[in-house]
C-alpha positions as CSV (number, residue, x, y, z in Angstrom):
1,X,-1.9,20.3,57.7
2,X,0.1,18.6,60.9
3,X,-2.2,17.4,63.8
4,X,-0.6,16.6,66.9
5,X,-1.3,13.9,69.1
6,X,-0.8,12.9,72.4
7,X,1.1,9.1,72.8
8,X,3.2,7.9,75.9
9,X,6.1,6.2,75.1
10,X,7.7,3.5,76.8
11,X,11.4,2.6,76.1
12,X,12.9,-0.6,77.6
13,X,16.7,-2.0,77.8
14,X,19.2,-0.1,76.6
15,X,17.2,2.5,75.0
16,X,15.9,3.2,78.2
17,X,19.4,4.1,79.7
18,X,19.9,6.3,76.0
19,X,16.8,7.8,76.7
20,X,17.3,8.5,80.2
21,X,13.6,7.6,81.3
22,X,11.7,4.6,81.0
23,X,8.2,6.2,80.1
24,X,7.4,9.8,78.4
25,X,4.1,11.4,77.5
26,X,4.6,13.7,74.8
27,X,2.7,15.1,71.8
28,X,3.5,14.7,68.6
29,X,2.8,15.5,65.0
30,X,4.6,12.1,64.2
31,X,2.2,9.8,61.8
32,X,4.1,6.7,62.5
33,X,6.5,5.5,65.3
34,X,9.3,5.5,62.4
35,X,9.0,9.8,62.2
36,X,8.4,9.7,66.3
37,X,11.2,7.5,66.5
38,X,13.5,10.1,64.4
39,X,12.1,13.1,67.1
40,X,13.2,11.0,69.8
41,X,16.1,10.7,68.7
42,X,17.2,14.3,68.7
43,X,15.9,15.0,71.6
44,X,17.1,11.7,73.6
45,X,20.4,10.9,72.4
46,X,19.2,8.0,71.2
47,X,21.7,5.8,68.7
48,X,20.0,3.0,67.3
49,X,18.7,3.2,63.8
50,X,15.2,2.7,63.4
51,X,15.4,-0.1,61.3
52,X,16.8,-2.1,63.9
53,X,14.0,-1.4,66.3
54,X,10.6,-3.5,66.8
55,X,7.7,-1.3,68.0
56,X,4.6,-2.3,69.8
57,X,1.4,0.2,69.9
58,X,-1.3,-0.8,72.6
59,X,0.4,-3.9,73.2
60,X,0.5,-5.3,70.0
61,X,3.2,-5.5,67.6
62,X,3.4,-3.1,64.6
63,X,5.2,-1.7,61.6
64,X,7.3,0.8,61.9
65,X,4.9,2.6,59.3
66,X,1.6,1.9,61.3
67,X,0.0,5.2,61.7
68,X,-0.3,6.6,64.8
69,X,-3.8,7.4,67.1
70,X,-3.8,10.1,69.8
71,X,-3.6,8.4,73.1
72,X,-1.5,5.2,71.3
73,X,1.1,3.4,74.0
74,X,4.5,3.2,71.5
75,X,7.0,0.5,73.1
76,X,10.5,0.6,71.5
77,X,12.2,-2.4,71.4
78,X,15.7,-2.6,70.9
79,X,17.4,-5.9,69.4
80,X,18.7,-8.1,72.0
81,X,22.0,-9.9,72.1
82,X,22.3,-13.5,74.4
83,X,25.2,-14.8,75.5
């Protein structure tokens, strides 16, 4: 049995032009940020795999396989390039 959950989600760089917002409060029945990621990314547009991704929940980094708690805060981080 799926339980949903509520989660905000925060995107950041170029993820949060792809997504179109910077911040989204949504519910989910996602168990980790890898299978939220994956809804996100139908619905958002969004192009970058989720292996290339870090992810932070409450502020703290994670796995991509961490489950998820109602009310987490899930930051996805895209890579960065320098020059």
């Amino acid at each position: 049995m799926s339980t949903s959950r509520p989660v905000q989600v925060r995107f950041f760089a170029v993820l949060r032009e792809q997504a179109g917002v910077s911040a989204l409060d949504c519910t989910t029945a996602a168990r980790t940020p890898a299978e939220l990621y994956v809804e996100l990314q139908a619905g958002r547009g969004l192009v970058f795999p989720a292996t290339l991704l870090r992810v932070a929940i409450n502020d703290r980094y994670a796995a991509m396989d961490t489950p998820l708690q109602a009310g987490d805060r899930v930051v996805f981080i895209p890579p960065v390039a320098g020059g």
